[in-house]
N, C-alpha and C positions, 0 to 999 in steps of 0.2 A: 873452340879450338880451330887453329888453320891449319889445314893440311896444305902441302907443296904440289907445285903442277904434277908431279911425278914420285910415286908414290912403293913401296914393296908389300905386296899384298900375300902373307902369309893363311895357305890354306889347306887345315888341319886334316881334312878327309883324305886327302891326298900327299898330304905329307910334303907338301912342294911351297915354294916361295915365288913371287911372279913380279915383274916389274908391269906399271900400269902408268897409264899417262890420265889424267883427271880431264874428262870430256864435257863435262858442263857440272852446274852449280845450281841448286834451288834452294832457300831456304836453308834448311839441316840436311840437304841431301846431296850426295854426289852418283856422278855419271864418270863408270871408268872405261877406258878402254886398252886393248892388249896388242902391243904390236904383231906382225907377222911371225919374226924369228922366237917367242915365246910360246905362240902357238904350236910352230912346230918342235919346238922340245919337247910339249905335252904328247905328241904321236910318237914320240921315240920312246916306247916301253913296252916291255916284253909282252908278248902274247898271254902266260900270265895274269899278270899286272891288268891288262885290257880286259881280259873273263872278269877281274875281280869290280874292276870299277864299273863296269855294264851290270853284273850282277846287285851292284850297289846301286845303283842310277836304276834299276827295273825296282828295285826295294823303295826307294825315293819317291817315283813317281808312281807306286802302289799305295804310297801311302799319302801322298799330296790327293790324289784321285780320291781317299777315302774321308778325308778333312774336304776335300771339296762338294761329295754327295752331302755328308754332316751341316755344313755351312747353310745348301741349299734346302735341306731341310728346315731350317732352323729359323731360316725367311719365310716361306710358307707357312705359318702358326694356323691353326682354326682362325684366332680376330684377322687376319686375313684376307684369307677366303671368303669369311662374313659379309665380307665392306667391298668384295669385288664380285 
C-alpha cells in the first residue's frame, strides 16, 4: 500500500485526529512528523482532560515498565547463565 507524503492520523485514546507529514520511509515502515500548530491544539484542553490523560500515560508507562522487567527476565534463562 502507498501512503501520501501527508497523511490524518486518527488516535483512539484520545479521541483526536492529527495531520502528519511522512518524515522518512524504510522498508514497511514510516517515520511521521507533527507540525507546530497541531501540537499546540493538543495543550488546549481542559485541566480535566490533562488529569485524565496523565493519569493514563502513568497507567501506560506502569505497565510498559512491567512487560519490560518480564522481557529482561526472560533473556537471562539458567542455559544462559550456564554459557557465561
Amino acid at each position: 500500500m502507498t501512503l501520501p507524503d501527508v497523511v490524518k492520523l486518527y488516535i483512539p485514546q484520545r479521541e483526536q485526529t492529527l495531520r502528519a507529514k511522512v518524515q522518512w520511509r524504510r522498508n514497511d515502515e514510516i517515520g511521521l512528523g507533527f507540525t507546530a500548530t497541531e501540537r499546540v491544539a493538543e495543550v488546549s484542553s481542559s485541566p480535566t482532560e490533562v488529569v485524565q490523560r496523565v493519569a493514563m500515560l502513568e497507567a501506560e508507562i506502569a505497565s510498559l515498565r512491567a512487560l519490560l522487567k518480564r522481557l529482561k527476565a526472560e533473556k537471562i534463562s539458567p542455559a544462559d547463565e550456564a554459557a557465561a
